[in-house]
LUMTOR-901164 format. One record per residue: x negated, y, z negated of N, C-alpha, C in turn. Coordinates in steps of 0.1 Angstrom, whole numbers, padded with zeros to 4 digits, always signed. Atoms other than C-alpha are relative to their C-alpha. Example, Ala and Ser with C-alpha at 12.3 -4.5 7.8 and 13.67 -1.06 7.14 Angstrom:
BEGIN
-0009-0012+0000-0123-0045-0078-0009+0012+0000+0009-0011+0000-0137-0011-0071+0008+0011-0008
//
This chain:
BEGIN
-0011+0007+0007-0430+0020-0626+0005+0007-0012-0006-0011+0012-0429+0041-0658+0012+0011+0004-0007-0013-0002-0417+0072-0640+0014-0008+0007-0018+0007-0002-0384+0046-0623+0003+0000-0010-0013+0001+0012-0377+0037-0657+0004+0016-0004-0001-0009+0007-0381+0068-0670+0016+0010+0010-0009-0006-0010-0359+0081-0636+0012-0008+0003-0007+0007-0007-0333+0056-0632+0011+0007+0005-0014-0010-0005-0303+0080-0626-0002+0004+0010+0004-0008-0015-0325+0097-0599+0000-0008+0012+0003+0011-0017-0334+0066-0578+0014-0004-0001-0014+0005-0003-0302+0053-0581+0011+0007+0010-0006-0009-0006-0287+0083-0570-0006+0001+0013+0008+0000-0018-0315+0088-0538+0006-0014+0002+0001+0011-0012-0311+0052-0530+0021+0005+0006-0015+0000-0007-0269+0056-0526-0002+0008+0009+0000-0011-0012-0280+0089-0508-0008-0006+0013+0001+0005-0009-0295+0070-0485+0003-0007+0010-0008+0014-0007-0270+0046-0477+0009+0006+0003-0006-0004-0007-0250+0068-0473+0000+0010+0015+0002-0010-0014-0269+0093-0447+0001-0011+0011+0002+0009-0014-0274+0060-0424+0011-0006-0001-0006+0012-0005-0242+0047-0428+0012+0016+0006-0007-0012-0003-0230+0087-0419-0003+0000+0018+0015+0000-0014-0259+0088-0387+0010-0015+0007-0004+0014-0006-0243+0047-0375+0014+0009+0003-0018-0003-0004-0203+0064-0380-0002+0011+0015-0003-0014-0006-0216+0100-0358-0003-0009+0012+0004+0007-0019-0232+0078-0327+0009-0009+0001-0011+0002-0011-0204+0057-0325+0010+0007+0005-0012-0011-0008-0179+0088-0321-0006+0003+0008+0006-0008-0014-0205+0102-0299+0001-0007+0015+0000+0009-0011-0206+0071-0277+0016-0001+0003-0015-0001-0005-0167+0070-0280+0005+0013+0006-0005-0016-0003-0163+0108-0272-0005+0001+0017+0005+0000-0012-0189+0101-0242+0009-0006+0010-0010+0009-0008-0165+0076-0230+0015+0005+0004-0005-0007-0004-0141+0096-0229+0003+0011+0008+0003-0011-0010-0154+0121-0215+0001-0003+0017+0005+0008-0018-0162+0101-0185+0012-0009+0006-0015+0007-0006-0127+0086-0182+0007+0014+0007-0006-0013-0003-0113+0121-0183-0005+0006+0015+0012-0010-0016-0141+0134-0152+0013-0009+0010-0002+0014-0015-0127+0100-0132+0016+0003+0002-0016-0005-0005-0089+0108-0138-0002+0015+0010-0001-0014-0008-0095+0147-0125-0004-0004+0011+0006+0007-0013-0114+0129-0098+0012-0001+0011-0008+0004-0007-0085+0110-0086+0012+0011+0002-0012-0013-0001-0057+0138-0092-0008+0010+0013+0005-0007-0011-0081+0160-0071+0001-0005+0014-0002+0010-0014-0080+0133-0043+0016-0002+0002-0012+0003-0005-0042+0128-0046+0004+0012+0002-0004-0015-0006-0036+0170-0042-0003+0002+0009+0011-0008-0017-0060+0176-0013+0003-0018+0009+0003+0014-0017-0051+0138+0005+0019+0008+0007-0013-0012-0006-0024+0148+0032+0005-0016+0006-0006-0015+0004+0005+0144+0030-0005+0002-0016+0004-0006+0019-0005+0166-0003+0016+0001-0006-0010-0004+0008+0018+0178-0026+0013+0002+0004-0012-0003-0012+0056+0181-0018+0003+0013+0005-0001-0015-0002+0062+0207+0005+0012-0002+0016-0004-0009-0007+0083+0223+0033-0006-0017+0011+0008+0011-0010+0061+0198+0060+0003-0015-0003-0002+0016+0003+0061+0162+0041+0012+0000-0003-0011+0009+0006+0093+0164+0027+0009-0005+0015-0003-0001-0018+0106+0168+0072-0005-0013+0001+0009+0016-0006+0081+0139+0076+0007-0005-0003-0006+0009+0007+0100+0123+0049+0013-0006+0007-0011-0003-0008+0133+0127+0064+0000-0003+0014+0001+0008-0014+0124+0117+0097-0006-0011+0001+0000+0013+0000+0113+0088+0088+0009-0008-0006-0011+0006+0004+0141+0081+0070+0012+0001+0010-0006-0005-0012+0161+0089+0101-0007-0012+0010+0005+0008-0009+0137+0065+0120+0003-0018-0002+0002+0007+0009+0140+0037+0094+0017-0006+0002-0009+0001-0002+0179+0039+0099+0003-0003+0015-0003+0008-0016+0181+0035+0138-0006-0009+0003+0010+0012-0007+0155+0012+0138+0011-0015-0008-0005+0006+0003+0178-0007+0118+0016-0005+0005-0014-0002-0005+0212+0003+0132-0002-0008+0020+0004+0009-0006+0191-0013+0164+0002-0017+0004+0002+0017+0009+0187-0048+0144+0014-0005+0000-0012+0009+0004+0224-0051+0139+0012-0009+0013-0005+0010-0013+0238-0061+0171-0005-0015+0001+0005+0014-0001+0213-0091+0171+0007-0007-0015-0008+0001+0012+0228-0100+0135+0014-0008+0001-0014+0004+0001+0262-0122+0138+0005+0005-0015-0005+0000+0012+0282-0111+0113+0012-0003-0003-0015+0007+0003+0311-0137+0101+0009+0007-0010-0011-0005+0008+0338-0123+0083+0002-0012-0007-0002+0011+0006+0346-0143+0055+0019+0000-0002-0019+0002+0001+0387-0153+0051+0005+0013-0008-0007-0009+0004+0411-0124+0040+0001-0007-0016-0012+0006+0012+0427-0130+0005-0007-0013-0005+0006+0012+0005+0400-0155-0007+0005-0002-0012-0003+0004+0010+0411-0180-0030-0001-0015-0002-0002+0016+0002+0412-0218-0045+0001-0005+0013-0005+0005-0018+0436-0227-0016-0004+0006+0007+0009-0005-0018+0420-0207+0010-0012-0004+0001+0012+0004-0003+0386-0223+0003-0002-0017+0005-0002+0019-0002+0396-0259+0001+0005-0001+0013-0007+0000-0013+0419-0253+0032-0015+0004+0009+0017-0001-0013+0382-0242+0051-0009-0014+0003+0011+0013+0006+0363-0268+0031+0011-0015+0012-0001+0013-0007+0386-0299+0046-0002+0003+0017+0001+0001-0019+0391-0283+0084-0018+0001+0004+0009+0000-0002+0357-0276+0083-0008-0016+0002+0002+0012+0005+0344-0311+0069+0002-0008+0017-0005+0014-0013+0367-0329+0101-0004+0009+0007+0006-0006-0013+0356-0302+0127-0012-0007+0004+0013+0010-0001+0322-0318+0122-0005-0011+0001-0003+0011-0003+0333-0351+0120+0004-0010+0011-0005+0000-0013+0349-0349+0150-0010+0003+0014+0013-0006-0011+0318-0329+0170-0009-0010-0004+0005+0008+0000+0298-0356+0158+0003-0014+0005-0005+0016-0009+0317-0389+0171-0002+0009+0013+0006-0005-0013+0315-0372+0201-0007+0003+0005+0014-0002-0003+0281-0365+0206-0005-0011-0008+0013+0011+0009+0271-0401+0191-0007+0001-0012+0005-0005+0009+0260-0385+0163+0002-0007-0016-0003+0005+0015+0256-0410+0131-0001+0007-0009-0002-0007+0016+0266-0395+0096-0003-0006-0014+0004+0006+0007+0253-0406+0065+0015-0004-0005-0006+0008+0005+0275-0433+0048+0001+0001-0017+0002+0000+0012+0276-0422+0009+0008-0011-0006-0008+0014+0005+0287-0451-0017+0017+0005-0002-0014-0002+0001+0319-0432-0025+0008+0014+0008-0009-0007-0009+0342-0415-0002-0005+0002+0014+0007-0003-0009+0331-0397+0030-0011+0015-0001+0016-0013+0004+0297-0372+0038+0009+0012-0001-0010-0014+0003+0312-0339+0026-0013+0010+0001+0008-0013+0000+0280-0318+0040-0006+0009-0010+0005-0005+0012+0265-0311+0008+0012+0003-0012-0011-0007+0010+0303-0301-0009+0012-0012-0007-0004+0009+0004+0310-0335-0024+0005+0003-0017-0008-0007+0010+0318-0316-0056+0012+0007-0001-0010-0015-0004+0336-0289-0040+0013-0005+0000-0011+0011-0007+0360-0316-0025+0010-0008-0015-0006+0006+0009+0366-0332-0060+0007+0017-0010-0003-0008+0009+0372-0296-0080+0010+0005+0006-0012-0004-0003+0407-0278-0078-0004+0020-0004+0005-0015+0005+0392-0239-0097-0010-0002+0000+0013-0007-0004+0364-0220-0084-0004+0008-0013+0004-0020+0003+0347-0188-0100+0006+0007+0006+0002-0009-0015+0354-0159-0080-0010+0005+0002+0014+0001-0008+0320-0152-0077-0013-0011+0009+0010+0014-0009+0310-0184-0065+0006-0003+0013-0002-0001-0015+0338-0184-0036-0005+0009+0012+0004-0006-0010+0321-0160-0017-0013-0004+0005+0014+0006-0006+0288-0177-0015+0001-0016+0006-0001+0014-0002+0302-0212-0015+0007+0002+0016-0004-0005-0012+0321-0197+0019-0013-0001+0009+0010-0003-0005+0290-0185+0033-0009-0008+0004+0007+0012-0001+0269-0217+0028+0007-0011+0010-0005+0012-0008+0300-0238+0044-0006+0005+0015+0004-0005-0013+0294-0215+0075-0009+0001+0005+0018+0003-0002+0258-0217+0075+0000-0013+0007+0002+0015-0006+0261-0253+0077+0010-0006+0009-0012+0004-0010+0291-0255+0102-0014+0004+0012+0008-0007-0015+0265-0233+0126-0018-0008+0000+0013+0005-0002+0232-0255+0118+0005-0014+0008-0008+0011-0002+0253-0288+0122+0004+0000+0014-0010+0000-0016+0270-0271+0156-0015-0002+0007+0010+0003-0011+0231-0273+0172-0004-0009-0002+0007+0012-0002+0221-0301+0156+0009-0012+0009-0012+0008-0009+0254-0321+0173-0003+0002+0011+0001-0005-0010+0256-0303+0202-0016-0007+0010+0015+0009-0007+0216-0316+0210+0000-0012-0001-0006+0016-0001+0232-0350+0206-0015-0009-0009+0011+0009+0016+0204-0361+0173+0003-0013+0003-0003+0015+0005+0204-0399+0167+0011-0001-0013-0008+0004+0022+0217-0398+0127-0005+0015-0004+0002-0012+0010+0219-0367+0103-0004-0011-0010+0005+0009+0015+0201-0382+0072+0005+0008-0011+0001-0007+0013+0205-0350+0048+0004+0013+0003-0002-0017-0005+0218-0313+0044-0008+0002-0019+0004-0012+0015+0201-0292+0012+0003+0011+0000+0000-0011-0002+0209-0261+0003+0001+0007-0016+0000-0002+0013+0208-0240-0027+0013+0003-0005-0009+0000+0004+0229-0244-0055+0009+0014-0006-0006-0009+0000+0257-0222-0066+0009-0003-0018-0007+0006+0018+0270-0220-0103-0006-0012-0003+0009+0012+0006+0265-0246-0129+0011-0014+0001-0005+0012-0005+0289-0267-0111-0010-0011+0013+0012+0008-0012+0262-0279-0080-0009-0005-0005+0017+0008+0001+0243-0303-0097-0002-0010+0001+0001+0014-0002+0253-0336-0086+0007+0000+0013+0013+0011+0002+0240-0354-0065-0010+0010+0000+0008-0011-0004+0209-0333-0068-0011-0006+0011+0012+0000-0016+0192-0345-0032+0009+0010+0007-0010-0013-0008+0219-0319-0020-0007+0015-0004+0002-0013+0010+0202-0289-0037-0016+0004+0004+0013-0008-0001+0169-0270-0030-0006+0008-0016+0009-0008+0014+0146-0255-0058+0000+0017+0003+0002-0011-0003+0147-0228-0039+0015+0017-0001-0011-0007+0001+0168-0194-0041+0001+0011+0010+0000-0008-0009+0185-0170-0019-0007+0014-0004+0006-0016+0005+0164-0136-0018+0007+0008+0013+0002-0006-0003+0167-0105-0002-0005+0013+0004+0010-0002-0001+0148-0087+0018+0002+0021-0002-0002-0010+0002+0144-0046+0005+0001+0011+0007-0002-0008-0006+0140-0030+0030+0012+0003+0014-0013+0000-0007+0170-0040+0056+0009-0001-0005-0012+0011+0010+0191-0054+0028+0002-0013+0007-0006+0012-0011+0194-0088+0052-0001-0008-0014+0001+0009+0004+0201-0118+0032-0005-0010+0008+0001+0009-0005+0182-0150+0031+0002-0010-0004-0004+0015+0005+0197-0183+0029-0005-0011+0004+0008+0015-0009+0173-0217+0032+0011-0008-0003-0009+0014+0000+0186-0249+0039-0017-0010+0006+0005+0008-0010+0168-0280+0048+0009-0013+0006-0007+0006-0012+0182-0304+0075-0012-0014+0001+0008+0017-0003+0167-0345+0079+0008-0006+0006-0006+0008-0008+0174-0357+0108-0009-0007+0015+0006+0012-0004+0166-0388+0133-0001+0003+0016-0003-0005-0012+0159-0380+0173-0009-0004+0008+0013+0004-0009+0137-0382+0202-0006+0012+0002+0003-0014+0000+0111-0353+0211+0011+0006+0007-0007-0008-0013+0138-0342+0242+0012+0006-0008-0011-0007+0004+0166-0340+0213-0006+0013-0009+0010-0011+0012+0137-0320+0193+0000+0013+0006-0001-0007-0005+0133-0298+0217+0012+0009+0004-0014-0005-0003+0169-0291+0226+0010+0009-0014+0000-0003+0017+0172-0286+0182-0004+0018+0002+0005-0013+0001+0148-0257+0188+0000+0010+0010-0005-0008-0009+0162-0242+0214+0011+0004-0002-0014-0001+0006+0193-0246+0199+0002+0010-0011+0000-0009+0010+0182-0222+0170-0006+0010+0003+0006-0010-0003+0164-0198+0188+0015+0007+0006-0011-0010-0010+0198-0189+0212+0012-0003-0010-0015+0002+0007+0225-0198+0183-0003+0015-0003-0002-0013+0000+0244-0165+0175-0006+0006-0016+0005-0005+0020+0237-0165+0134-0017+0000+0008+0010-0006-0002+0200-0152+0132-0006-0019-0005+0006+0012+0008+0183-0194+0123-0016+0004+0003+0012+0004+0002+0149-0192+0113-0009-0011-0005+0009+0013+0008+0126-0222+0113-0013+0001-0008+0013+0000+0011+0102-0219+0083-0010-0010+0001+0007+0005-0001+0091-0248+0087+0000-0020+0006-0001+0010-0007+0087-0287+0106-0003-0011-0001+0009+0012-0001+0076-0323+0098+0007-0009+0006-0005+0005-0007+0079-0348+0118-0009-0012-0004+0004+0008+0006+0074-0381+0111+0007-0013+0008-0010+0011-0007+0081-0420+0127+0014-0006-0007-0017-0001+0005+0123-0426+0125+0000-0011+0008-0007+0010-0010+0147-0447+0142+0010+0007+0005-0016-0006-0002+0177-0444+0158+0010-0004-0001-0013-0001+0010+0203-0455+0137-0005+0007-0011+0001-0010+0010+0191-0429+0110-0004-0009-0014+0005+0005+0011+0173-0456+0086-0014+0005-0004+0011-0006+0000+0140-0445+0076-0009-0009+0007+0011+0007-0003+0120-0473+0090+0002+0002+0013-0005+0001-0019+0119-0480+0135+0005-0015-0008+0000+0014+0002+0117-0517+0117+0017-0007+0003-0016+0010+0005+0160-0517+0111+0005+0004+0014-0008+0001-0014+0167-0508+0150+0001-0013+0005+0000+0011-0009+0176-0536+0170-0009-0005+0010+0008+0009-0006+0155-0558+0185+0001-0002+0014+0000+0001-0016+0170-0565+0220+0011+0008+0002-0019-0012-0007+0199-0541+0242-0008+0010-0003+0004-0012+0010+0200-0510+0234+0009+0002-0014-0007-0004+0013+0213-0492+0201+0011+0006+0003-0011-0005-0005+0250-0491+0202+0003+0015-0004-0003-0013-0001+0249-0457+0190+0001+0011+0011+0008-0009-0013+0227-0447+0221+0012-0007+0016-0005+0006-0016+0254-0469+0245+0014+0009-0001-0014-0012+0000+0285-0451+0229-0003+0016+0004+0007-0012-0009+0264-0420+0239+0004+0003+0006-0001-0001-0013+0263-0427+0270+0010-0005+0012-0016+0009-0004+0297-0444+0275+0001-0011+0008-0001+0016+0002+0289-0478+0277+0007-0001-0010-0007+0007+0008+0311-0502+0259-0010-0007-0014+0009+0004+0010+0294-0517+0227-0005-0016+0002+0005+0014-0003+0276-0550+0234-0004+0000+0014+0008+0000-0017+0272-0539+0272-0011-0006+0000+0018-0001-0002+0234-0531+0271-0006-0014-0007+0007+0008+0003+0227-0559+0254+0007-0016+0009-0004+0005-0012+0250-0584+0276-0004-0003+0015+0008-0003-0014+0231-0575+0308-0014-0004-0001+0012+0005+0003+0203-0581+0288-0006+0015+0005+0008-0010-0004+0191-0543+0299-0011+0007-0002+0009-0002+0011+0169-0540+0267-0012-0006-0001+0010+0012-0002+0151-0574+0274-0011+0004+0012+0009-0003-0016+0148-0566+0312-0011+0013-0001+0006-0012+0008+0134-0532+0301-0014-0002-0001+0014+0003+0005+0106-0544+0285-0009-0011+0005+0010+0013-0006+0098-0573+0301-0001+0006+0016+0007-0007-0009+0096-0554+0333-0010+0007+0004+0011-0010+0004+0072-0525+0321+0002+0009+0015+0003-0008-0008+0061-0495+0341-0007-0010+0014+0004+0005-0010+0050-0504+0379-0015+0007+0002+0019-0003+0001+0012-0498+0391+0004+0015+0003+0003-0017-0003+0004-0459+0394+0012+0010-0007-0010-0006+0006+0034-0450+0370-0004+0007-0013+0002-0007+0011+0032-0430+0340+0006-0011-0012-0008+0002+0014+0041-0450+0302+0008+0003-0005-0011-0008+0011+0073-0440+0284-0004-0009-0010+0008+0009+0014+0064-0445+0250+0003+0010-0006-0007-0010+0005+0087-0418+0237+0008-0008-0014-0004+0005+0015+0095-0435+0195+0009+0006-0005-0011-0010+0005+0123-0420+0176-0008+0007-0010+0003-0004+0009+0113-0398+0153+0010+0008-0012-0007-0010+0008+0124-0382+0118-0007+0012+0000+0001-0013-0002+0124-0351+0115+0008+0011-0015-0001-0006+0010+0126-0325+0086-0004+0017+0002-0002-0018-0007+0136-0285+0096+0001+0006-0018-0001-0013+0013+0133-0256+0064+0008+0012+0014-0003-0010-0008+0155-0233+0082+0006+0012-0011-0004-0008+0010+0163-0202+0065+0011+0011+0013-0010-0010-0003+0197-0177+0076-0001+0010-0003+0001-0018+0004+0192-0140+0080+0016+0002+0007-0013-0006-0004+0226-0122+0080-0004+0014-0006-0003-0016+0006+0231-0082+0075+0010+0000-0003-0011-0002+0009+0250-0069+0050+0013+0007+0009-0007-0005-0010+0285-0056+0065-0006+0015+0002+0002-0016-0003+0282-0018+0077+0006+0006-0006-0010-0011+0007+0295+0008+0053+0001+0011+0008-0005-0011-0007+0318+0033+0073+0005+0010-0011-0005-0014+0007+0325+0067+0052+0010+0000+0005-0014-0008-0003+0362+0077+0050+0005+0012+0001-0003-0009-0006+0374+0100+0064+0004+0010-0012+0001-0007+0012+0369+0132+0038-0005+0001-0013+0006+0002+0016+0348+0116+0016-0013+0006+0003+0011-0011-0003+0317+0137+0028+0002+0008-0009-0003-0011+0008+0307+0160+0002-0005+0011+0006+0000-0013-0007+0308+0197+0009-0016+0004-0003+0016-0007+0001+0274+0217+0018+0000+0007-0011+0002-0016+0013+0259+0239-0008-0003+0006+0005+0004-0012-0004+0259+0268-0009-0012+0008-0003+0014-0004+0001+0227+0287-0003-0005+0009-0011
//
């Protein structure tokens, strides 16, 4: 103890020297351990660079870049293949205001028209008549011009889902969705999907979903999906639920008629309205039943709910004549 007092400057000085050799020794082993770490990242990148030089094809050369090139050559006919199956509608010349509304109404009664004629009930909205999802469209007088060319495209879409669903003679359309366009499509929103058109990167094809609710028996179901396999636009069904309908297009079987048949189903079939039930055909029907060794019909209406999505290709770009640029020279 004497010789500390007598030394204080000394210990004081050893102890800092101490604190600081271990706090020098703690700083070197963590650079060592960070330098090791390093080191051993650096090994693993040369690793990989070594594996991406020597994997084949290797490096660009004379050989892969030919591969390249013939696959891009392959990639093109396989596509130039694809386009014949592809309908591709021309959309109107000289698009404008008037030239879309003038589509929008002929279109609207073309449909209106293929549907009385195929029996085909239309939903009944509280004001005015079903305008196929373009109950906006119908009230607005100026577009965008970027929104007439898609709001075109969508009418056509749904001219050519509508032409198979008619045409298979459905019970009732209940519903069209489709996605919206501008920040004018947002009422009613049961007309509108969440969903958006994409495009796929490697053909350029556009896709356009829709969904479709509508009321039928399996035979018109089947006739639906046959109807979109041979229609000429490319229809893809994504996807299908099926669920108990009626056939007047209410959601329950509960609101069809009780006895006859459903004058929808006699105008069909070109009976007068009140015939079938007149004859009592509906009654006899049921109160007759199947005979011994016969099979049950026991075919229910059903609803029915299609996700169909529209592939179209883009038009074909033709090079003009001289617009080729000249070879280089070697």
């Amino acid at each position: 103890m004497p010789w500390i007092k007598r030394n204080v400057p000394f210990v004081v000085g050893l102890a800092v020297a101490i604190v600081l050799l271990g706090a020098g020794v703690f700083y070197m082993l963590g650079k060592v351990g960070a330098a090791n770490a390093a080191r051993e990242e650096l090994a693993s990148e040369n690793t990989k660079l070594s594996e991406l030089v020597d994997r084949k094809p290797a490096a660009p050369n004379d050989d892969n870049i030919k591969a390249a090139v013939a696959h891009q050559t392959q990639l093109k006919d396989f596509k130039g293949s694809l386009r014949p199956l592809f309908k591709v509608t021309p959309l109107p010349e000289n698009l404008d205001d008037a030239t879309f509304k003038n589509l929008l109404d002929r279109t609207i009664d073309s449909l209106e028209r293929l549907a009385d004629r195929n029996g085909v009930k239309l939903p009944k909205p509280a004001e005015g008549k079903f305008a196929f999802t373009f109950e906006g469209q119908k009230k607005q007088l100026e577009f965008t011009p970027k929104s007439l060319p898609l709001l075109t495209v969508q009418l056509i879409d749904i001219q050519d889902i509508c032409n198979v669903l008619f045409q298979s003679k459905i019970h009732a359309l209940e519903g069209i969705r489709r996605v919206s366009v501008g920040t004018n499509d947002v009422n009613p929103p049961s007309n509108y999907l969440t969903k958006k058109q994409s495009t796929n990167t490697i053909t350029g094809a556009s896709i356009q979903p829709y969904e479709v609710i509508f009321h039928c028996f399996s035979a018109e179901l089947a006739s639906v999906l046959a109807g979109m396999v041979n229609a000429d636009p490319v229809l893809v069904v994504k996807s299908i639920n099926v669920e108990r309908g009626s056939t007047d297009g209410s959601s329950s079987a509960s609101a069809a008629p009780a006895m006859g048949m459903n004058p929808s189903l006699a105008s069909r079939y070109g009976m007068p309205p009140g015939m079938a039930a007149r004859y009592g055909m509906g009654a006899a029907a049921a109160a007759t039943g199947p005979k011994p060794g016969e099979a049950p019909l026991d075919d229910k209406p059903i609803r029915v709910t299609l996700n169909v999505d529209v592939v179209k290709l883009p038009p074909e770009v033709v090079a003009k004549p001289g617009t080729a640029k000249p070879p280089k020279k070697g």
